[in-house]
C-alpha positions in Angstrom: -57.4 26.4 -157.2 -58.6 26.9 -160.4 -59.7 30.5 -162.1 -62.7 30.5 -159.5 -63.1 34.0 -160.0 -64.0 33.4 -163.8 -67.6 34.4 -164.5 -69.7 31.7 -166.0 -69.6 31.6 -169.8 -72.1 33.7 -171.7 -75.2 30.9 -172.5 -75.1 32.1 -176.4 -74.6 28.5 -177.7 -75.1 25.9 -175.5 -73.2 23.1 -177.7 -70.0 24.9 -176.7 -70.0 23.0 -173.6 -70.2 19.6 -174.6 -68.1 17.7 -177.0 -71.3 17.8 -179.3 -70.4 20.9 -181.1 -67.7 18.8 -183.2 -70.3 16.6 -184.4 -72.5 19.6 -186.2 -71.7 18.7 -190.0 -72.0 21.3 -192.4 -74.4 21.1 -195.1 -73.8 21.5 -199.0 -75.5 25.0 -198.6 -73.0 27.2 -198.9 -75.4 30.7 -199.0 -75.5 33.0 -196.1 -77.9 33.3 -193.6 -80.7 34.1 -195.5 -82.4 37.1 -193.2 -78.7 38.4 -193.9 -80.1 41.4 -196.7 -78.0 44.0 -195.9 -76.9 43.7 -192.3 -73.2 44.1 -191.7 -73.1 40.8 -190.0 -72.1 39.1 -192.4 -70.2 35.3 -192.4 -67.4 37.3 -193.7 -67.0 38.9 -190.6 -67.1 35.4 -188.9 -64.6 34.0 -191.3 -62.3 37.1 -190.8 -62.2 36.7 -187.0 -61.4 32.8 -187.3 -59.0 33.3 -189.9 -56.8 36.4 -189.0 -57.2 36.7 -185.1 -58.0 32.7 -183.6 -56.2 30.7 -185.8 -53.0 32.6 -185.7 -52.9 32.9 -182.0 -52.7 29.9 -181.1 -50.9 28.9 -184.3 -48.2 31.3 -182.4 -48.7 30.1 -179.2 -48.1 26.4 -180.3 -45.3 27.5 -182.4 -43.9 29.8 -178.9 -44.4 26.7 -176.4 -42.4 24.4 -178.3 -39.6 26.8 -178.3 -40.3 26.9 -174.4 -40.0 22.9 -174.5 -36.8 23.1 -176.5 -35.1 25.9 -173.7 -36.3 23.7 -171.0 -34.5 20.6 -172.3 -31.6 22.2 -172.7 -31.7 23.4 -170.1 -31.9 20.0 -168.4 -29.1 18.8 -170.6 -26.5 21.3 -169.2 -27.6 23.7 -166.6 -26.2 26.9 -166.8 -27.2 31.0 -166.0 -27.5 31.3 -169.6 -29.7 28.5 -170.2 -31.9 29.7 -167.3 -32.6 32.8 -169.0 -32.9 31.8 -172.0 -36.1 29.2 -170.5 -37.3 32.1 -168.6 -37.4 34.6 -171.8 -39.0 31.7 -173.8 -41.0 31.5 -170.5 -42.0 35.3 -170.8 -42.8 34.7 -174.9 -45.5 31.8 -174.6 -47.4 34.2 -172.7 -48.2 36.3 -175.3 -50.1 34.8 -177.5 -51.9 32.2 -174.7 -53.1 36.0 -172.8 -53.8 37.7 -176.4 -56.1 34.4 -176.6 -58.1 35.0 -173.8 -60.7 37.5 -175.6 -61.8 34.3 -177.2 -62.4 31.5 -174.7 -64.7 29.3 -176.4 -64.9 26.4 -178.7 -62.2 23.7 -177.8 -60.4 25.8 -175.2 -63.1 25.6 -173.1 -65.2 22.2 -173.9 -61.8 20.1 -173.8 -60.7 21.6 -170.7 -57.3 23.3 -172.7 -58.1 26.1 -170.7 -57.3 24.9 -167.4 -54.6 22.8 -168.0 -52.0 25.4 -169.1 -53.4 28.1 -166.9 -54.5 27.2 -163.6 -53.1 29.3 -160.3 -52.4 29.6 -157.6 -49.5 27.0 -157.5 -50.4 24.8 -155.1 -47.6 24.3 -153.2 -48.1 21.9 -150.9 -49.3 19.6 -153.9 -45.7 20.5 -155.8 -43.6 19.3 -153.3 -45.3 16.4 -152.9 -44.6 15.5 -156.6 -40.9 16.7 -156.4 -40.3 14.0 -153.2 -42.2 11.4 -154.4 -40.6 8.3 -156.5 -42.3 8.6 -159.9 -40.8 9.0 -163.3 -41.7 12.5 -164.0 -42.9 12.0 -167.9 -44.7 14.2 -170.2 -47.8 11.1 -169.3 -47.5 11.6 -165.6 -48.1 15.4 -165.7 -50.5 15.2 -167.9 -52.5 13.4 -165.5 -52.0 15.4 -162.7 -54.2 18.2 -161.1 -54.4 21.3 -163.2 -53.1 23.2 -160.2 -49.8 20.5 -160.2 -48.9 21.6 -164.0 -49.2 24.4 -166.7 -47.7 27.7 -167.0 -47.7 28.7 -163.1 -45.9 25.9 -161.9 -43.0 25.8 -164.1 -43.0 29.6 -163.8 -42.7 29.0 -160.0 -39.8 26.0 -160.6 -37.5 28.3 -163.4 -38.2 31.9 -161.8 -39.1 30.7 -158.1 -40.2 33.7 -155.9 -39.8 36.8 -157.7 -37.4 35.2 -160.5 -34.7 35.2 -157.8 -34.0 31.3 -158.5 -30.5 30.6 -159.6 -29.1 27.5 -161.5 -27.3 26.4 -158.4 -30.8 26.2 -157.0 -32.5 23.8 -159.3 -31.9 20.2 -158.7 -32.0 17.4 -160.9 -35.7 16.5 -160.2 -36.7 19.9 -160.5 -34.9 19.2 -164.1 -37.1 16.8 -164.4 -40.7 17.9 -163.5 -39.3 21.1 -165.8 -39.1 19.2 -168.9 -42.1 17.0 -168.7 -43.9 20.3 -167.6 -42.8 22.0 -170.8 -43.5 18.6 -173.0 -46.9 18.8 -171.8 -47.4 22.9 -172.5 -46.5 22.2 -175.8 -48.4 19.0 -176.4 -51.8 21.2 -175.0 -50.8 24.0 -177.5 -50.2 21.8 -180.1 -54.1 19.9 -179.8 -55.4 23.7 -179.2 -54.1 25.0 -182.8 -55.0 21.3 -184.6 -58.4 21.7 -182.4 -59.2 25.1 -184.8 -56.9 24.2 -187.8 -57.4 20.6 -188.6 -60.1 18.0 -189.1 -60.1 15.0 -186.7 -61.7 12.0 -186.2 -64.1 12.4 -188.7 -65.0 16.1 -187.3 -64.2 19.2 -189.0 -62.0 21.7 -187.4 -63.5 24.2 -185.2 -62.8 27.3 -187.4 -65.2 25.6 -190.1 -67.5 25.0 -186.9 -67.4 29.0 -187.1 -67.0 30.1 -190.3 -70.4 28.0 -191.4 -72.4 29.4 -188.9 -75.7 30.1 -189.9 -75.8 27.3 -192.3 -78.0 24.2 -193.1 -76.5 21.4 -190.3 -74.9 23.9 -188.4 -76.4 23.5 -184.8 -73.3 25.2 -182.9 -74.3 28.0 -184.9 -77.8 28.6 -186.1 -76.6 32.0 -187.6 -74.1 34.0 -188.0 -75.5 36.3 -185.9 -75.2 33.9 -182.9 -71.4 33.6 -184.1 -70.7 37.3 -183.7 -72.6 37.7 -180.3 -70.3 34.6 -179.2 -66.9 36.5 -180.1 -68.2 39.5 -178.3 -69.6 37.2 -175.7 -66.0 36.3 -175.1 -64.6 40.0 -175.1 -66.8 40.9 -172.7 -66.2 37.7 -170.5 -62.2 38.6 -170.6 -62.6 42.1 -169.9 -65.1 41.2 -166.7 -62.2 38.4 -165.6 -59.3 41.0 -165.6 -61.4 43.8 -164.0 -63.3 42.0 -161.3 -61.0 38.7 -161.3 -57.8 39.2 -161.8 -57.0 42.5 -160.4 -60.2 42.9 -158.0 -59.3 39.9 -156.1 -56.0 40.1 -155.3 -57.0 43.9 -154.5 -59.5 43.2 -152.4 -58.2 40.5 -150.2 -54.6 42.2 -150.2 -53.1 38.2 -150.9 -50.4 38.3 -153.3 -51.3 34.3 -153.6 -53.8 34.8 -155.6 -52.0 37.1 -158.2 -51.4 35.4 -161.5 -47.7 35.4 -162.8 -46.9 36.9 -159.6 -43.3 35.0 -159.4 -42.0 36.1 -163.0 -43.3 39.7 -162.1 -45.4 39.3 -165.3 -49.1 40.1 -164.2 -49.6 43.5 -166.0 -47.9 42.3 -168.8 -50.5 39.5 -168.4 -53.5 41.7 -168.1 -52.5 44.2 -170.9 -52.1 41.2 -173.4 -55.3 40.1 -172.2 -57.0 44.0 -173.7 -54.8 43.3 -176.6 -56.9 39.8 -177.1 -60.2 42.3 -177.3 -58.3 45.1 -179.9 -57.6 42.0 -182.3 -61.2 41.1 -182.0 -62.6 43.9 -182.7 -60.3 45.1 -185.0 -60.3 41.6 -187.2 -56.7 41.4 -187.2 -53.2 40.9 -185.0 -51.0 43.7 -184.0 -49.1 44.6 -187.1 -51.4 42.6 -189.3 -53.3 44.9 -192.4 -56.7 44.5 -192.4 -58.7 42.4 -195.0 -62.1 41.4 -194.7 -65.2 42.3 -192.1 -64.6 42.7 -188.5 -66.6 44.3 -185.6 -65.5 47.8 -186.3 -67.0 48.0 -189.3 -70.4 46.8 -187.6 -70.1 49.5 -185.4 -69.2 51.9 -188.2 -65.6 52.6 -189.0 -64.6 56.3 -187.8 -68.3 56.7 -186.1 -68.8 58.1 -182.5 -69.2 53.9 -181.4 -65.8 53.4 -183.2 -63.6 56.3 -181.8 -65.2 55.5 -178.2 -64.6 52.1 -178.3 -60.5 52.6 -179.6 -60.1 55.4 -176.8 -61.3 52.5 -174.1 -59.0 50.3 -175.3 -55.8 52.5 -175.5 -56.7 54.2 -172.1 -57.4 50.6 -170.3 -54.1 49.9 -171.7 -52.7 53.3 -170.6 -53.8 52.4 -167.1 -52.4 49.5 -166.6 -49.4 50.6 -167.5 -49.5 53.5 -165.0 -49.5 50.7 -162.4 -46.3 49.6 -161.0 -44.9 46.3 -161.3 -45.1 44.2 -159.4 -48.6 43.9 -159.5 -48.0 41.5 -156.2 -46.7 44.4 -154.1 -48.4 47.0 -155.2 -51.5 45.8 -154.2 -50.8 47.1 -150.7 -49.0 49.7 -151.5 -51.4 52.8 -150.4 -49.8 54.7 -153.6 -50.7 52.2 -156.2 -54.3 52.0 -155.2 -56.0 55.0 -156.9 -53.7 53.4 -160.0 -55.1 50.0 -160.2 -58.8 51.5 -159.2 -58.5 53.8 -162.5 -57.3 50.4 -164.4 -60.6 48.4 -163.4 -62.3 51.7 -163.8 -61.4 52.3 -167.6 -61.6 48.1 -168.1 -65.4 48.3 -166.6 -65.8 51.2 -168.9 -64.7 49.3 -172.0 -66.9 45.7 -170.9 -69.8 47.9 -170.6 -70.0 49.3 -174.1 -69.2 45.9 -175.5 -72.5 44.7 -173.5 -74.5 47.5 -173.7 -73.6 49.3 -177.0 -72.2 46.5 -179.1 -74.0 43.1 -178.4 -77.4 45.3 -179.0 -76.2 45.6 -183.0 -75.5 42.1 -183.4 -79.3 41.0 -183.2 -81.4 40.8 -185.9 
């Protein structure tokens, strides 16, 4: 299946869902919004999000996904333990940056269906076998036009790590090989139209950054303001943070099924779900991990250093603090009687956080 538990998108700009949103042109105006005065929601903060959190994500992750491509094909080439680790690691990388993208969900990602196509789960299975004993020429084409559930990260997880990364090269067979490399050709051809999607003009429409970063600008109908800009980036904090809470850990939770655990055969689902909290820090903060700070972000909305602020950064490290507490992996613990009061504190503190995004933070976005 697909992420079925995802809750429906946030209905703060309706043109995000169509391919109509690429055809807003920007006007010659380049003022603010002008009801802007004094507000602290500013197109600089806009800009600063696009520029030093979106864009370089997934200017990573396409960067990170062709590095998986190249370990696959080797891989392929000549099989060895070495090489197997080595596609695993690069595996393992790619995650980061697609998870720390997840506190953004909109725009391209979403309306061209990028979303599911490198990140559907469970793997189905049944539907994978069938591919591996059928007669096809497994190309880069042919998975691409597969099922969602058929392709992306989960099923080459399952084909390189197989159940609990206990697969071995002895184990892998030549059309395994084979569904493995057009698997990883197709990752990094996704990743590739993801990053151009925000980075690059094409076919006569701008990229989706200037989409953005002109909101509340003459022509701009993705964006009537900049105000509607800002409520989208915390529309899709809050929508990450509901996912991991009530999605991601609550369903596999609740129903006990390992199944339905994402990145359950690499053991890499609290890795998963920490980068995922990581995705909201950079939001809110305005830049990456490591990154210095320049320009507006949501903190300084909120008030850098107030009572909002400190709150706010205390969620975040303590929702990351909590996950950690739980033991990996995330597939067993679930029915471990140990673990429970663990993970209940994780969606706990991760509920706590969503609802001072929605409730405390959205509020000061309006005009």
């Amino acid at each position: 299946m697909k992420r079925t538990s995802l809750p429906l998108r946030l209905a703060l700009a309706p043109a995000l869902l169509t391919g109509s949103l690429f055809l807003a042109a920007c006007g010659d105006d380049d003022s603010d919004t002008p009801n802007e005065g004094d507000s602290k929601v500013t197109s600089e903060l806009v800009v600063t999000f696009a520029d030093k959190v979106v864009v370089p994500t997934y200017a990573r992750l396409a960067t990170r996904l062709t590095e998986l491509d190249a370990a696959c094909v080797a891989l392929a080439a000549a099989p060895s333990a070495d090489k197997l680790t080595a596609a695993k690691a690069a595996w393992r990388a790619a995650r980061i940056p697609w998870e720390q993208s997840e506190g953004f969900l909109f725009g391209p990602v979403d309306s061209f269906g990028y979303d599911p196509a490198l990140d559907s789960w469970p793997v189905s299975h049944t539907e994978l076998e069938a591919v591996l004993a059928n007669n096809d020429a497994l190309t880069q084409q042919y998975v691409s036009n597969l099922k969602n559930e058929q392709k992306g990260f989960h099923t080459l997880e399952y084909l390189i790590y197989g159940d609990g990364g206990t697969k071995t090269v002895a184990q892998l067979t030549p059309r395994e090989l084979e569904y493995v490399t057009a698997l990883s050709a197709e990752l990094k051809a996704v990743g590739q139209l993801l990053h151009g999607a925000w980075a690059q003009a094409h076919d006569g429409n701008p990229p989706f950054r200037d989409t953005l970063a002109t909101a509340g600008q003459s022509g701009n109908t993705a964006y009537p303001s900049v105000e509607a800009a800002a409520q989208e980036i915390v529309g899709g904090i809050t929508t990450i943070l509901d996912e991991v809470a009530n999605g991601k850990i609550a369903e596999p939770y609740d129903t006990k099924d390992p199944d339905v655990v994402e990145s359950q055969f690499a053991y890499n689902s609290l890795e998963d779900f920490t980068n995922n909290i990581r995705s909201v820090e950079n939001a809110y903060l305005g830049h990456q991990q490591g990154e210095a700070k320049t320009g507006t972000s949501l903190r300084d909305v909120v008030g850098v250093d107030s009572a909002l602020d400190a709150k706010i950064r205390q969620q975040i490290a303590g929702s990351i603090s909590a996950l950690a507490a739980v033991r990996e992996p995330f597939r067993d613990s679930i029915r471990d009687e140990t673990e429970r009061p663990k993970i209940a504190a994780a969606q706990e503190a991760i509920r706590a956080l969503h609802d001072t995004f929605q409730g405390e933070v959205l509020p000061l976005l309006s005009k």
